[in-house]
CHARMM internal coordinates of N, CA and C (Angstrom, degrees):
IC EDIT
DIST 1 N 1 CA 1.4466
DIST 1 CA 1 C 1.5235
ANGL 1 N 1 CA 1 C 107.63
DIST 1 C 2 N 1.3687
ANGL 1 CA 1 C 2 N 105.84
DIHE 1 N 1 CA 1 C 2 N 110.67
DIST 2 N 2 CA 1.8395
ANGL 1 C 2 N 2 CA 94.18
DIHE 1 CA 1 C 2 N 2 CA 161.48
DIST 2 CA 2 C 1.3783
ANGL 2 N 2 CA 2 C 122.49
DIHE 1 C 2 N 2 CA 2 C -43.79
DIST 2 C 3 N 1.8613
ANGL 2 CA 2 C 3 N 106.30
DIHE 2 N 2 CA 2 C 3 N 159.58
DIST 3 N 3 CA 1.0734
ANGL 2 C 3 N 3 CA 109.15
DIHE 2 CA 2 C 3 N 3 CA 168.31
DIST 3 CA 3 C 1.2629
ANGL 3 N 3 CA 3 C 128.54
DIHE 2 C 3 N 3 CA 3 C -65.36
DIST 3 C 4 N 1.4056
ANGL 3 CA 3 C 4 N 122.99
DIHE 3 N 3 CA 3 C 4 N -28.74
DIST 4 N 4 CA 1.2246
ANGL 3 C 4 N 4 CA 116.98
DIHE 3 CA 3 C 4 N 4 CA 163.09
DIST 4 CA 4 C 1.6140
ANGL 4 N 4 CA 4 C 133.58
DIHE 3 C 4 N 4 CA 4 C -60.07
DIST 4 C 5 N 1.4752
ANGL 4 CA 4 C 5 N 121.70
DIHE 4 N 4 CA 4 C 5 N -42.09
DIST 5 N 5 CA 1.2951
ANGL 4 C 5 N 5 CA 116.39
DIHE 4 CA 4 C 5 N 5 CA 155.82
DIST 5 CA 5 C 1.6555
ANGL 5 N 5 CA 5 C 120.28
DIHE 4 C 5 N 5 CA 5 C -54.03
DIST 5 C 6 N 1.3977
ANGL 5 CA 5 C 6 N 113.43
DIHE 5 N 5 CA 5 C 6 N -31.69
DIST 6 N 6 CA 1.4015
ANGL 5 C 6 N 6 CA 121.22
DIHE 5 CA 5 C 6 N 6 CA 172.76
DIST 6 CA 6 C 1.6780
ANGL 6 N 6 CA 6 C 89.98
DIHE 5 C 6 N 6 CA 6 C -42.42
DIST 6 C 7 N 1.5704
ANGL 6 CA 6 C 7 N 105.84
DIHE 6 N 6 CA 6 C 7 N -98.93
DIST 7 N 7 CA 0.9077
ANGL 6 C 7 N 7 CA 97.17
DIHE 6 CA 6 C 7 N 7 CA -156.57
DIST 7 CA 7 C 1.9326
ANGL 7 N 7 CA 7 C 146.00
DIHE 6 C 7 N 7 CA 7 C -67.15
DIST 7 C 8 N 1.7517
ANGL 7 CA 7 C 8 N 104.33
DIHE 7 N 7 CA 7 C 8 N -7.04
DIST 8 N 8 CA 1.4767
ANGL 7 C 8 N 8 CA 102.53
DIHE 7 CA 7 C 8 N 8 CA 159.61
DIST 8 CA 8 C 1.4626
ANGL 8 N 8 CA 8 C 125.87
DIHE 7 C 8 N 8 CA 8 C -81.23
DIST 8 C 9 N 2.2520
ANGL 8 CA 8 C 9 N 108.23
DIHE 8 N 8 CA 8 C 9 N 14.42
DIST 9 N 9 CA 1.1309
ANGL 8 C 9 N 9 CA 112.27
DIHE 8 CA 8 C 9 N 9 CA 162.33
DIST 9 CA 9 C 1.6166
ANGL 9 N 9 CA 9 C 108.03
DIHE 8 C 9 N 9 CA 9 C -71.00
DIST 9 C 10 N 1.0740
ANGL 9 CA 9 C 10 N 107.71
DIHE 9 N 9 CA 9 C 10 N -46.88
DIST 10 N 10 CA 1.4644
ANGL 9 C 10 N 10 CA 127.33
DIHE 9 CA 9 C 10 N 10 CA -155.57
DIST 10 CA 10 C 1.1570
ANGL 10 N 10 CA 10 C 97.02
DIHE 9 C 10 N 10 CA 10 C -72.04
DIST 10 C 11 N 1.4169
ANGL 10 CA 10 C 11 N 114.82
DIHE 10 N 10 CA 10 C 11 N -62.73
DIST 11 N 11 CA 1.8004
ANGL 10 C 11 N 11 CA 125.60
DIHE 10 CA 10 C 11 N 11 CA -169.48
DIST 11 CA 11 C 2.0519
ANGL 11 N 11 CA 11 C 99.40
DIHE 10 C 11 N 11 CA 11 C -46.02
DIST 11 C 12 N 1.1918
ANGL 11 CA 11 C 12 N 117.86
DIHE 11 N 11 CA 11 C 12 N -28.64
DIST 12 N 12 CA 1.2362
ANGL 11 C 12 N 12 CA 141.85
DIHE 11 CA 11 C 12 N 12 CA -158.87
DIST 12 CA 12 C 1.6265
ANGL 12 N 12 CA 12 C 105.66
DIHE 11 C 12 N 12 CA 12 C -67.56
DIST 12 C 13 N 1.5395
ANGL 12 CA 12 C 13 N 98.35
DIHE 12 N 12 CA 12 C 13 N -69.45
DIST 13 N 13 CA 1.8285
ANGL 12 C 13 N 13 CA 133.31
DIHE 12 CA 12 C 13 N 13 CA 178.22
DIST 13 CA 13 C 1.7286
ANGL 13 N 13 CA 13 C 93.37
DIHE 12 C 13 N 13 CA 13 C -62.41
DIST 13 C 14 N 1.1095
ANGL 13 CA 13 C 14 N 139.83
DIHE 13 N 13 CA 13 C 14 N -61.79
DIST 14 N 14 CA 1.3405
ANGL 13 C 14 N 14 CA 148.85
DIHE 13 CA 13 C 14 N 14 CA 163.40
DIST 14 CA 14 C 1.8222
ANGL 14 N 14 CA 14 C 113.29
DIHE 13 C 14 N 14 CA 14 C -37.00
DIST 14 C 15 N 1.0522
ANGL 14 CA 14 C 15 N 110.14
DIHE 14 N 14 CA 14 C 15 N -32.94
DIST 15 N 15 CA 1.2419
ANGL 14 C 15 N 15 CA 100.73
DIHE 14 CA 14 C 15 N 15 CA 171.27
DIST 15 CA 15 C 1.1931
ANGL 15 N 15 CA 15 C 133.88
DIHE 14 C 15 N 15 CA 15 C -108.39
DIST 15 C 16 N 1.0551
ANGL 15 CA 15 C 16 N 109.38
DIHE 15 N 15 CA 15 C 16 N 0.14
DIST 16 N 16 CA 1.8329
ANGL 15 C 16 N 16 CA 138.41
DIHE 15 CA 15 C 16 N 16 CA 174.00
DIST 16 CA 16 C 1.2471
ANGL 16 N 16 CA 16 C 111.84
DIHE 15 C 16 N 16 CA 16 C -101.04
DIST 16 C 17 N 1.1115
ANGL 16 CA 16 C 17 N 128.25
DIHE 16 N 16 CA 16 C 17 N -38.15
DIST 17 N 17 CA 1.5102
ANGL 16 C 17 N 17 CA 129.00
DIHE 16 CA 16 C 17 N 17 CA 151.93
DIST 17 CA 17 C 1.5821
ANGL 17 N 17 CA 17 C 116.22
DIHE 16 C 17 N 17 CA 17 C -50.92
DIST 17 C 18 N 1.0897
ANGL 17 CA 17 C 18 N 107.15
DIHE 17 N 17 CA 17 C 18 N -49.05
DIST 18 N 18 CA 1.4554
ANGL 17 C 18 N 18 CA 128.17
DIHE 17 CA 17 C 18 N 18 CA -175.17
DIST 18 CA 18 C 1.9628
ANGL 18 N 18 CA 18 C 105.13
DIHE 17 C 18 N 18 CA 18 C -58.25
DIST 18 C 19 N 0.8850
ANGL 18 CA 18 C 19 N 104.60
DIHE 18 N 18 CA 18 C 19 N -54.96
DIST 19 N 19 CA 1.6959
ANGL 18 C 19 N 19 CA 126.77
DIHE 18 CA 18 C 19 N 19 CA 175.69
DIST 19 CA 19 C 1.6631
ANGL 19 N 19 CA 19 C 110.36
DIHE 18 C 19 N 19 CA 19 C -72.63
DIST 19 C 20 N 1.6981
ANGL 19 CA 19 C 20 N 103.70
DIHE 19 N 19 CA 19 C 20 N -35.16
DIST 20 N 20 CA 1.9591
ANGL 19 C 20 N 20 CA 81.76
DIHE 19 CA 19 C 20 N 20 CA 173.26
DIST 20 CA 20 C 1.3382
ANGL 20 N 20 CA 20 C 106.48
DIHE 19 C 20 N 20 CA 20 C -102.72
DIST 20 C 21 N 1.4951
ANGL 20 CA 20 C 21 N 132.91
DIHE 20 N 20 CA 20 C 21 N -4.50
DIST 21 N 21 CA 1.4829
ANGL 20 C 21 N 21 CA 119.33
DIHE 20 CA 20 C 21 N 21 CA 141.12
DIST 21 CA 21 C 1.0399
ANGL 21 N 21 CA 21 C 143.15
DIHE 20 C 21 N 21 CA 21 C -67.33
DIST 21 C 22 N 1.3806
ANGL 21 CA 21 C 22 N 119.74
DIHE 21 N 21 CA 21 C 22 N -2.94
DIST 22 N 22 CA 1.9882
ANGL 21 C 22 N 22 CA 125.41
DIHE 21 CA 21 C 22 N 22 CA 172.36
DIST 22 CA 22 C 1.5170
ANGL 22 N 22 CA 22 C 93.05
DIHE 21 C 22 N 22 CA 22 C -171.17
DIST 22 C 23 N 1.2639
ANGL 22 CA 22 C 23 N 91.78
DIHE 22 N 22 CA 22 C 23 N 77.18
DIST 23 N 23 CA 1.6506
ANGL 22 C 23 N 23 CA 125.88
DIHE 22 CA 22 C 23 N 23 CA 157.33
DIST 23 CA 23 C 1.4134
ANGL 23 N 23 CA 23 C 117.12
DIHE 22 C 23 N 23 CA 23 C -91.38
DIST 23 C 24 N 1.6491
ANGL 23 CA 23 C 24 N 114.77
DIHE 23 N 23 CA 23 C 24 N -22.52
DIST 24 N 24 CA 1.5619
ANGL 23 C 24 N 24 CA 122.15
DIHE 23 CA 23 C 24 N 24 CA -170.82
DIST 24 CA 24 C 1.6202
ANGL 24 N 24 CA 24 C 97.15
DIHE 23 C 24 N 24 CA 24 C -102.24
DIST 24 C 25 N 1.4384
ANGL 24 CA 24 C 25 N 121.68
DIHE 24 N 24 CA 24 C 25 N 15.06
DIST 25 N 25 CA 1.9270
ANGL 24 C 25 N 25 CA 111.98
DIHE 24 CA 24 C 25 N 25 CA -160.54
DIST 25 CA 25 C 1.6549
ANGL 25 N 25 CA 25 C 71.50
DIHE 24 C 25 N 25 CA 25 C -133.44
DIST 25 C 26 N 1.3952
ANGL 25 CA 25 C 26 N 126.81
DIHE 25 N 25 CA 25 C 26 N -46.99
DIST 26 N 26 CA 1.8374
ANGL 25 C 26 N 26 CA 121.20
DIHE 25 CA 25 C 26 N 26 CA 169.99
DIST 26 CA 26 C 1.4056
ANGL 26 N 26 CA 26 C 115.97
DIHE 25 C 26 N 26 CA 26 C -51.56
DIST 26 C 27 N 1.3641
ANGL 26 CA 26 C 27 N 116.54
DIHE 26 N 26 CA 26 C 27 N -35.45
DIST 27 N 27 CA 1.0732
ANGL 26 C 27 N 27 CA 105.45
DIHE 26 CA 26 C 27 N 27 CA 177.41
DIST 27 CA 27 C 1.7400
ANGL 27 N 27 CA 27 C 134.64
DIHE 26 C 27 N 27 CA 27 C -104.66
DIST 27 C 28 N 1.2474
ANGL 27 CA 27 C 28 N 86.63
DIHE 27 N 27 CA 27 C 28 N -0.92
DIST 28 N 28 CA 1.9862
ANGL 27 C 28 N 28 CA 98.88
DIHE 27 CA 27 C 28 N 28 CA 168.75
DIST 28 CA 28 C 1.6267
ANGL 28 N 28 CA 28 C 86.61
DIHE 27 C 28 N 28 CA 28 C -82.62
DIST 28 C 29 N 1.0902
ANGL 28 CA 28 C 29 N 132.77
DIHE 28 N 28 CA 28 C 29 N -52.31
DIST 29 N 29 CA 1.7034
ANGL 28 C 29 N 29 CA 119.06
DIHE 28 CA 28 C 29 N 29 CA -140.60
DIST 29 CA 29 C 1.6633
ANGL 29 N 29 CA 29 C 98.22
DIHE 28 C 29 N 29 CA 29 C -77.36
DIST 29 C 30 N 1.6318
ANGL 29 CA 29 C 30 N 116.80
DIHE 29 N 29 CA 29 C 30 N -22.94
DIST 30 N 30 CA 0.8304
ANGL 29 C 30 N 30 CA 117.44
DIHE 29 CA 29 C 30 N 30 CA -177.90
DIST 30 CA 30 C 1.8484
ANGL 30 N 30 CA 30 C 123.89
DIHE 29 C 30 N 30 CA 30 C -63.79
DIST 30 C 31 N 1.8438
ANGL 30 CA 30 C 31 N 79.47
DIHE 30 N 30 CA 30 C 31 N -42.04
DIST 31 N 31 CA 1.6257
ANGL 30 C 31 N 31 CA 95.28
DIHE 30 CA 30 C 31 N 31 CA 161.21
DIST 31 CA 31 C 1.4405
ANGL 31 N 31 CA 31 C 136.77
DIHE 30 C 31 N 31 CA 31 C -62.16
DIST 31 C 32 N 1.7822
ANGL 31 CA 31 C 32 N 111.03
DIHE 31 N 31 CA 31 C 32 N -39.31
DIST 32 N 32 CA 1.1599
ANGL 31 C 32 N 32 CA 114.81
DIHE 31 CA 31 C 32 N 32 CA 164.17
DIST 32 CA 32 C 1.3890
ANGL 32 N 32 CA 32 C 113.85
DIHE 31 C 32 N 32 CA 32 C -44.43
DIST 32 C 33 N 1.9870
ANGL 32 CA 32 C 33 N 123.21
DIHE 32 N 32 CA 32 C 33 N -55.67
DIST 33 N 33 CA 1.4927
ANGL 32 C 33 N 33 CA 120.43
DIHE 32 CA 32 C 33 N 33 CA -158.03
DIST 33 CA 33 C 1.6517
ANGL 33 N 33 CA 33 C 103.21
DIHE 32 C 33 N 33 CA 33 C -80.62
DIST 33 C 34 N 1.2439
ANGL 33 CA 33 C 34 N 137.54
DIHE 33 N 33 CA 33 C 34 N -20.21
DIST 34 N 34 CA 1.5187
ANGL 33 C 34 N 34 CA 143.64
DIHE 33 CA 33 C 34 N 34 CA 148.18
DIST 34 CA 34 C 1.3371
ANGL 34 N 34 CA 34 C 100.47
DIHE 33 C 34 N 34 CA 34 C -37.99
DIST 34 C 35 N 1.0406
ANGL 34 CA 34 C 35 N 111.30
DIHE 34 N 34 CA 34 C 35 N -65.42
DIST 35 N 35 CA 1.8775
ANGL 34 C 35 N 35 CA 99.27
DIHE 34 CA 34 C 35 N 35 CA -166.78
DIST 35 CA 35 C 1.6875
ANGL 35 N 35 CA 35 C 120.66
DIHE 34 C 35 N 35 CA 35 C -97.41
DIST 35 C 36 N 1.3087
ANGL 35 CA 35 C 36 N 120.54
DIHE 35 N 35 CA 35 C 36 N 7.01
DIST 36 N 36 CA 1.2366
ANGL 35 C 36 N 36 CA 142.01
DIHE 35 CA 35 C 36 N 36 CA 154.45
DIST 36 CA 36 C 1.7601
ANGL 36 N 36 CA 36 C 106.81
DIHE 35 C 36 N 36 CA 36 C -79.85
DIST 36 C 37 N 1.1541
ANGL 36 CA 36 C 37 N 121.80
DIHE 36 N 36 CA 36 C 37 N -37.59
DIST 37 N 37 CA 1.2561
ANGL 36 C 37 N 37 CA 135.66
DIHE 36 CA 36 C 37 N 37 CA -165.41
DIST 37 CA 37 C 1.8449
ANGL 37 N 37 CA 37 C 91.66
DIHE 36 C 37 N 37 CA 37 C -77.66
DIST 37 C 38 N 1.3999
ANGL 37 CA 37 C 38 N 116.98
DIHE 37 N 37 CA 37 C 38 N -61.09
DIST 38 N 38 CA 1.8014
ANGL 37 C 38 N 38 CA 123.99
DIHE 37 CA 37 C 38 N 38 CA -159.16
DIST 38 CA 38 C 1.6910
ANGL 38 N 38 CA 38 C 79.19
DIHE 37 C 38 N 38 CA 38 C -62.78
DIST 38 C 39 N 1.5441
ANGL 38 CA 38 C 39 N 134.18
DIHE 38 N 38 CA 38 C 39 N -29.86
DIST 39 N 39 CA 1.3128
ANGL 38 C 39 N 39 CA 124.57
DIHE 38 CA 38 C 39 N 39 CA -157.64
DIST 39 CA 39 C 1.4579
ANGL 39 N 39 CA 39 C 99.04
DIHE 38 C 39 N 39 CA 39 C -68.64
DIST 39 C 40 N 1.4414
ANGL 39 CA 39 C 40 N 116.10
DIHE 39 N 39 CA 39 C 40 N -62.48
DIST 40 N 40 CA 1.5434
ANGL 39 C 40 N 40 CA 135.95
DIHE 39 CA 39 C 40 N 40 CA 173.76
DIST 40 CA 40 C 1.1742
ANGL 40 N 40 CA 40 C 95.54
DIHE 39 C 40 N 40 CA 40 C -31.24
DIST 40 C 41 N 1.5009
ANGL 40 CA 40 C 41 N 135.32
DIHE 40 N 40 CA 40 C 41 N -72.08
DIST 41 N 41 CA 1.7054
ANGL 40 C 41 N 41 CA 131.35
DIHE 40 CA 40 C 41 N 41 CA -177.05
DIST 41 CA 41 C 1.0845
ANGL 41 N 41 CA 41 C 114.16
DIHE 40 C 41 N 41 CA 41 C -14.70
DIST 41 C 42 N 1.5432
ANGL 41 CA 41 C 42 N 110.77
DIHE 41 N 41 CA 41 C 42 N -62.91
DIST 42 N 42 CA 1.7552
ANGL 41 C 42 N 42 CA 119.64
DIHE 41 CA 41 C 42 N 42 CA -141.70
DIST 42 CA 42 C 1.8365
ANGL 42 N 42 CA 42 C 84.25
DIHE 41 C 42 N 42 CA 42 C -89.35
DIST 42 C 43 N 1.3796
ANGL 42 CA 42 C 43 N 114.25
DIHE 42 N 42 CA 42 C 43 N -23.01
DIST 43 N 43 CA 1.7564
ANGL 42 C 43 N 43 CA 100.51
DIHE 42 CA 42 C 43 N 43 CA 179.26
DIST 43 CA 43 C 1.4138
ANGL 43 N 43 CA 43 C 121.60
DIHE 42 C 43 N 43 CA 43 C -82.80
DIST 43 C 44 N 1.4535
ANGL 43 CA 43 C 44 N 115.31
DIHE 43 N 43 CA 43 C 44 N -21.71
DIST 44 N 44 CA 1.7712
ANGL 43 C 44 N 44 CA 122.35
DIHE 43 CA 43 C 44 N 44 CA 175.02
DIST 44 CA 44 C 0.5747
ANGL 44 N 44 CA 44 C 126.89
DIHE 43 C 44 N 44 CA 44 C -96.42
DIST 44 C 45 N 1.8915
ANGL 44 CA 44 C 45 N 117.31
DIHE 44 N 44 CA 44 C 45 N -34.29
DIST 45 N 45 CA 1.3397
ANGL 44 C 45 N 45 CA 140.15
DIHE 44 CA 44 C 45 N 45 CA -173.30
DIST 45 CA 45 C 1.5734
ANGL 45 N 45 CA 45 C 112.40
DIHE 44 C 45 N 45 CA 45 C 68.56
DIST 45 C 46 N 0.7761
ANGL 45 CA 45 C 46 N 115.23
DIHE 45 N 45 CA 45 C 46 N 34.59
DIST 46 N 46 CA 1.9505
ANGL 45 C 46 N 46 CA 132.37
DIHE 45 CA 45 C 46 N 46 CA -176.21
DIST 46 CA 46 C 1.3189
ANGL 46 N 46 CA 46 C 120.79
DIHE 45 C 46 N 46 CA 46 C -165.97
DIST 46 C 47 N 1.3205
ANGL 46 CA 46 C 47 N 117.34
DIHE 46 N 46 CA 46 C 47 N 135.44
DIST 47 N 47 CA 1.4780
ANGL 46 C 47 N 47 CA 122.21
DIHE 46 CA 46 C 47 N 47 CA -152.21
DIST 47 CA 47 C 1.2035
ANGL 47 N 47 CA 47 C 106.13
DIHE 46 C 47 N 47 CA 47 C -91.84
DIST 47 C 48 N 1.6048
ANGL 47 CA 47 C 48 N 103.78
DIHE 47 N 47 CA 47 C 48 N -31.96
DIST 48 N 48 CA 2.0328
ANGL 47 C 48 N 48 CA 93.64
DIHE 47 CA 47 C 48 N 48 CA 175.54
DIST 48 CA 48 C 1.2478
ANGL 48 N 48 CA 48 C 116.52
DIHE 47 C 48 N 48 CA 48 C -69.02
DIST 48 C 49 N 1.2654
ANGL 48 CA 48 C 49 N 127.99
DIHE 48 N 48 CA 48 C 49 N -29.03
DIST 49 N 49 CA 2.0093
ANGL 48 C 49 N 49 CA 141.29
DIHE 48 CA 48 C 49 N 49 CA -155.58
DIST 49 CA 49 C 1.7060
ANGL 49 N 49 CA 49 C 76.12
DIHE 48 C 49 N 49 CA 49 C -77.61
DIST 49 C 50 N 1.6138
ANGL 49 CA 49 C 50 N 107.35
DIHE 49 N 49 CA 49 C 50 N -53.57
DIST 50 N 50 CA 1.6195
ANGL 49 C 50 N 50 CA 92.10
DIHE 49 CA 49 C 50 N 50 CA -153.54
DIST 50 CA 50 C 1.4578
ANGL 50 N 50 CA 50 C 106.71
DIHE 49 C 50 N 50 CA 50 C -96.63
DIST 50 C 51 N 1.1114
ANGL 50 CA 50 C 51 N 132.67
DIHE 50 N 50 CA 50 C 51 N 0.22
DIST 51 N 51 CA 1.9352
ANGL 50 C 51 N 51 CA 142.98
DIHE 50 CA 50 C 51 N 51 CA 131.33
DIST 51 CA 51 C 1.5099
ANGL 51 N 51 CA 51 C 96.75
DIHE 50 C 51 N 51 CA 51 C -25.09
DIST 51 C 52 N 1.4070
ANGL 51 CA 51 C 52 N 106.62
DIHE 51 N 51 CA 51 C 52 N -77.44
DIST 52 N 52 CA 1.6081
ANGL 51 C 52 N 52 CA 125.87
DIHE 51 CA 51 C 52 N 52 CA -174.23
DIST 52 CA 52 C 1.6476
ANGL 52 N 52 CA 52 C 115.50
DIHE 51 C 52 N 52 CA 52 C -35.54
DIST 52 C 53 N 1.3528
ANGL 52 CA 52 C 53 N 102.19
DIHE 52 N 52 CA 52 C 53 N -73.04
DIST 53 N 53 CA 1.4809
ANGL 52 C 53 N 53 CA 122.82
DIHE 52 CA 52 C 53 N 53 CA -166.74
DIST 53 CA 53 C 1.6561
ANGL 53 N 53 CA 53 C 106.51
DIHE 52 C 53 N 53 CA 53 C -43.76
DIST 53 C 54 N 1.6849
ANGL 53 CA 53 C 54 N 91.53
DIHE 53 N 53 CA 53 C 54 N -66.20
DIST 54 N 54 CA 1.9780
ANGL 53 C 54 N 54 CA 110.15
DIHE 53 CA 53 C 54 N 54 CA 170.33
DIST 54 CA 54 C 1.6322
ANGL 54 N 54 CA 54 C 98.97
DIHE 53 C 54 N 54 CA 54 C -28.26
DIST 54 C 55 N 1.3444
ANGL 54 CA 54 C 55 N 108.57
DIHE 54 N 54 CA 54 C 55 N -88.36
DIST 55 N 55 CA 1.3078
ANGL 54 C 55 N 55 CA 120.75
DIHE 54 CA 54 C 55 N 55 CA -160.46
DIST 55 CA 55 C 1.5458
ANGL 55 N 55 CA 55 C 111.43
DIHE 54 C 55 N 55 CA 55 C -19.54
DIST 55 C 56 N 1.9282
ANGL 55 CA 55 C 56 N 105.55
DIHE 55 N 55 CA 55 C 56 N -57.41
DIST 56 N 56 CA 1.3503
ANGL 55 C 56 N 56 CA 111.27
DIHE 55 CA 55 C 56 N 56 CA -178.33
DIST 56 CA 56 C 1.1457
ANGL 56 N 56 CA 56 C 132.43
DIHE 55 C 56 N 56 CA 56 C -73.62
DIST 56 C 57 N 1.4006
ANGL 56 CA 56 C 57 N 120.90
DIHE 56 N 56 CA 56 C 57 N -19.66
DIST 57 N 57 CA 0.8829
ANGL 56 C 57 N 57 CA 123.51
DIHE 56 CA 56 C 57 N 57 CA 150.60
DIST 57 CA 57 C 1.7611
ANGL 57 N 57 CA 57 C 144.34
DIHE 56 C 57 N 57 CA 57 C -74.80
DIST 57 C 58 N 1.5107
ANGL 57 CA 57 C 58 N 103.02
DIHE 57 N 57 CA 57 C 58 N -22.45
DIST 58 N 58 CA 1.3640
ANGL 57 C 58 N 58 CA 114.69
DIHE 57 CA 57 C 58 N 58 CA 146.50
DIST 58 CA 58 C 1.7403
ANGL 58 N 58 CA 58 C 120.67
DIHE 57 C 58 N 58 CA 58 C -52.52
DIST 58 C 59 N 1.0760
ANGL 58 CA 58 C 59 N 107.47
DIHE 58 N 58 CA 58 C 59 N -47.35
DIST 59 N 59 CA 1.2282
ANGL 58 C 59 N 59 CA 121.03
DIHE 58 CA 58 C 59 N 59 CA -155.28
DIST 59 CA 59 C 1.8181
ANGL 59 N 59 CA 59 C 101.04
DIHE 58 C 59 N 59 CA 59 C -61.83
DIST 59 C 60 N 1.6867
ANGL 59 CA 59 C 60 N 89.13
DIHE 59 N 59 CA 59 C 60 N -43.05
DIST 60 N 60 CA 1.5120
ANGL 59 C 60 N 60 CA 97.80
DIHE 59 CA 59 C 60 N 60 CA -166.79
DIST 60 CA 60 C 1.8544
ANGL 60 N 60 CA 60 C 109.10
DIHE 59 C 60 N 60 CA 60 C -83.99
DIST 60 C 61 N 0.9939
ANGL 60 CA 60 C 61 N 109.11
DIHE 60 N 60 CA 60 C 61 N -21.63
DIST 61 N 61 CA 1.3512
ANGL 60 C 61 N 61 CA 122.47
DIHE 60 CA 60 C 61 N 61 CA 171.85
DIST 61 CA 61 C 1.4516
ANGL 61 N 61 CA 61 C 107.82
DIHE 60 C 61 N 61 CA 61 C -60.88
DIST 61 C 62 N 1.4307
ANGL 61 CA 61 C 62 N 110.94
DIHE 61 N 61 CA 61 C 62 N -54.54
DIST 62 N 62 CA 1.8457
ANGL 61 C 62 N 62 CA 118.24
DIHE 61 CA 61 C 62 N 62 CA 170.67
DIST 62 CA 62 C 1.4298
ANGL 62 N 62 CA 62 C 111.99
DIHE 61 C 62 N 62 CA 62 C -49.94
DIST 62 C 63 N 1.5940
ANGL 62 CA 62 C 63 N 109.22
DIHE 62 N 62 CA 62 C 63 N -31.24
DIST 63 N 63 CA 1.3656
ANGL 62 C 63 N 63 CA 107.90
DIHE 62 CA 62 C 63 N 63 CA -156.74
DIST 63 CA 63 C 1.6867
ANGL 63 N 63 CA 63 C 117.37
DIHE 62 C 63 N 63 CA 63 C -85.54
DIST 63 C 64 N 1.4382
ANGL 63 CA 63 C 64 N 80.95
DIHE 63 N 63 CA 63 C 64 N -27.36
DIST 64 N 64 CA 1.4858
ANGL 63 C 64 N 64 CA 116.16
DIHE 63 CA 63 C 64 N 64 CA -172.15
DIST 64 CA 64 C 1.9156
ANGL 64 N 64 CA 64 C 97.58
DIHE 63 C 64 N 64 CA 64 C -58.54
DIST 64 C 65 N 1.9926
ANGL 64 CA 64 C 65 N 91.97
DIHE 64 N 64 CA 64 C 65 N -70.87
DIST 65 N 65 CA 1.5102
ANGL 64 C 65 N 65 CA 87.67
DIHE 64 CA 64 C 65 N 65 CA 177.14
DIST 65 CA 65 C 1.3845
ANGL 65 N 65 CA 65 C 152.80
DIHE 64 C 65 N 65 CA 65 C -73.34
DIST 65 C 66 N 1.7077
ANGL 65 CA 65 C 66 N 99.39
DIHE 65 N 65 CA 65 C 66 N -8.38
DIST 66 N 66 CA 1.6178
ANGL 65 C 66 N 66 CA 128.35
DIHE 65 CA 65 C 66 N 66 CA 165.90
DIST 66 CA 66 C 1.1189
ANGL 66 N 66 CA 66 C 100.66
DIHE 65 C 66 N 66 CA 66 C -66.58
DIST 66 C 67 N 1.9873
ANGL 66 CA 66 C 67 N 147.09
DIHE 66 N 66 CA 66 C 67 N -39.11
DIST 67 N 67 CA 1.0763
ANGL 66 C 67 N 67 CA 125.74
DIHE 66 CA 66 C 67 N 67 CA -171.56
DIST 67 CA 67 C 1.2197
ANGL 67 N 67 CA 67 C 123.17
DIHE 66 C 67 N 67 CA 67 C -79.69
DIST 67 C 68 N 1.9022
ANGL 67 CA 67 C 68 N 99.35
DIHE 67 N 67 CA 67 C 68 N 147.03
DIST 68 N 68 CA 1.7132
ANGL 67 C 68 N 68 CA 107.35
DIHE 67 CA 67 C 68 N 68 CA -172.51
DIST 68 CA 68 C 1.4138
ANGL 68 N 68 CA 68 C 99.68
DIHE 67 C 68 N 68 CA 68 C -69.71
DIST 68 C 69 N 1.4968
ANGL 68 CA 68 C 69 N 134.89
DIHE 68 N 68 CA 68 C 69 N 116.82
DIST 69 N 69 CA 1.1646
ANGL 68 C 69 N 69 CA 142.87
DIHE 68 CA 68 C 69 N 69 CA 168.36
DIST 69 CA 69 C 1.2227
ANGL 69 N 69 CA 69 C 110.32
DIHE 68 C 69 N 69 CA 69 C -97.61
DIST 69 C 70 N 1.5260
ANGL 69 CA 69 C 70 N 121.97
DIHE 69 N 69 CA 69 C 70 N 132.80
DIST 70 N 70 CA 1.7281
ANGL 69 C 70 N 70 CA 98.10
DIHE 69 CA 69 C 70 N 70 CA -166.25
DIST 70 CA 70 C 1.6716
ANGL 70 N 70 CA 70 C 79.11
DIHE 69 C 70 N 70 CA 70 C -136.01
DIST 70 C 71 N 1.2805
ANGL 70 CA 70 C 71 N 111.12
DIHE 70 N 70 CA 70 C 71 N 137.72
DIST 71 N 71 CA 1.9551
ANGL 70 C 71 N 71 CA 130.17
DIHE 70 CA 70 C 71 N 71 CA -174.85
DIST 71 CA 71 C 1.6685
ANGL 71 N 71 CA 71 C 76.29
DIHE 70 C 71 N 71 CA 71 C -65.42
DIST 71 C 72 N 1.4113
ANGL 71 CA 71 C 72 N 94.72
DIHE 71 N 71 CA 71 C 72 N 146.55
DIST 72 N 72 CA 1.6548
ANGL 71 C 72 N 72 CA 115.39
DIHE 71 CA 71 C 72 N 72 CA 143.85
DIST 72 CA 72 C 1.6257
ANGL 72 N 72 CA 72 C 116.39
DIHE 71 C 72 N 72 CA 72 C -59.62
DIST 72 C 73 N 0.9814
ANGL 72 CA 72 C 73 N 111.34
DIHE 72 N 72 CA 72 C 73 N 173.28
DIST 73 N 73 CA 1.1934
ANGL 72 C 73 N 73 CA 124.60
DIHE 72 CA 72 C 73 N 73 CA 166.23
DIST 73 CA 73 C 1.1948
ANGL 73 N 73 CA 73 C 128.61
DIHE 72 C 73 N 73 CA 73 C -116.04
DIST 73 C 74 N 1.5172
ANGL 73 CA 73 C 74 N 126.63
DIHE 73 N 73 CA 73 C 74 N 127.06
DIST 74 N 74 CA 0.9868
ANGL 73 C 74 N 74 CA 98.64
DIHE 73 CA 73 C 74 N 74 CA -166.25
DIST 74 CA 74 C 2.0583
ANGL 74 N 74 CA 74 C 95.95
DIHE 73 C 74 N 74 CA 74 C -140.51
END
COOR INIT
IC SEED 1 N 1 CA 1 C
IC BUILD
């Protein structure tokens, strides 16, 4: 088997695993940016600005809470 089938076997098994263990955290966040998104609507009144806005602000919210923040010490 090439390495390349090697690995979009793997990359494959890795992501399906990945998806039937936090299938319930895919699908709230999905819900959060759906209804963060209808919010954006009623504030721009245009679906791309508030497509846009959501996204970045999702994005940064994820980014925000994925980072390792480590307290000082004090």
């Amino acid at each position: 088997m090439s390495k390349v089938l090697y690995f979009f076997k793997h990359a494959g098994i890795k992501i399906g695993l990945f998806l039937r263990s936090n299938w319930a955290y895919i699908l709230w966040g999905a819900l959060h940016f759906t209804l963060a998104y209808f919010v954006m609507i009623q504030i721009f009144y245009e679906k791309q600005s508030a497509l846009l806005y959501t996204a970045i602000i999702y994005g940064a919210s994820l980014g925000f809470s994925l980072s390792p923040v480590v307290p000082s010490p004090h």
